[in-house]
Residue, then its C-alpha position, 0 to 999 in steps of 0.5 A: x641741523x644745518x641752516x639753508x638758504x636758497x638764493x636765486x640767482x641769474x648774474x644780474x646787478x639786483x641778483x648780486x645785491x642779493x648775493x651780497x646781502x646772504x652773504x651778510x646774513x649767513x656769514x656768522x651761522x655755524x655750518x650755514x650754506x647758500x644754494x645758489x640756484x640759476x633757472x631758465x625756461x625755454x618754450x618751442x615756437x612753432x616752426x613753419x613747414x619749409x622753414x627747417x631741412x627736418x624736425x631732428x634739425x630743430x630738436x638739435x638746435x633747441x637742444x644747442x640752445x637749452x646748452x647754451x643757456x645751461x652753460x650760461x647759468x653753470x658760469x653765473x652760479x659758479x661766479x656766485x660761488x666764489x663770491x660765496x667763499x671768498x666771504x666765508x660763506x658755503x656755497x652750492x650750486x644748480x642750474x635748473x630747467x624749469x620756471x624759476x618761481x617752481x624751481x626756486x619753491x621746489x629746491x627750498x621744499x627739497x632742502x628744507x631751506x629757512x628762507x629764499x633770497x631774490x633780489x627786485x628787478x624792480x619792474x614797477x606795479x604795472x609791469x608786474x601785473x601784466x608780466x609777473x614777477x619770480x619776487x611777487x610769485x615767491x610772496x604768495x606762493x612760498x612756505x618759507x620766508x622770502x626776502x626780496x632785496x631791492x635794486x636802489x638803496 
């Protein structure tokens, strides 16, 4: 059986910490491999009546959206990847559509992964409590161990 850890990953400086510490755990397990996941969300703002020629006007630009930030995420993970590889590490990837907390919880459920691996903004208590944070969500909502690398050394 192979050994699986979901790494969420969005290009940050505190995502690349993370990236760096999987790499260091799972350089040495046999047949280990790393999902490098990328989630983003997009919600639809209501738009005023005259403010767009037709509603197939603003499902085309949401979709143009939804693609650029897909294309950003392919880019993101695949960038990952290659860092993977390059430490000898094993690597796949997915960009998902979804809040990222879910998606991260449902792929390490789908691939029965031995943990999840995010790095800390670090945005502080405060912020956190009115805002929320994927790392704080991840603690007390996932099955498998989370590590949470921090941003400051």
């Amino acid at each position: 059986m192979t050994t699986t850890l979901v790494l969420g990953y969005d290009g940050s400086d505190c995502a690349q910490l993370a990236l760096d510490r999987t790499a260091e755990l799972v350089r040495d397990l046999p047949g280990a491999t790393v999902l490098v996941v990328y989630a983003f969300e997009f919600s639809i703002g209501y738009v005023p009546t005259g403010m767009a020629d037709s509603p197939l006007m603003m499902s085309a630009e949401y979709d143009n959206h939804v693609q650029l930030v897909r294309g950003f995420g392919d880019e993101q993970v695949a960038e990952a990847a290659r860092r993977l590889a390059a430490a000898g590490v094993k690597a796949e990837t997915a960009v998902e559509e979804g809040k990222p907390v879910e998606v991260l919880l449902q792929l390490a459920d789908e691939r029965k992964a031995a943990a999840i691996v995010v790095g800390s903004h670090g945005q502080g208590a405060v912020s956190a409590a009115f805002l929320g944070s994927t790392a704080l969500k991840l603690l007390h909502h996932s099955k498998v161990p989370v590590l949470v690398v921090p941003r400051h050394k």
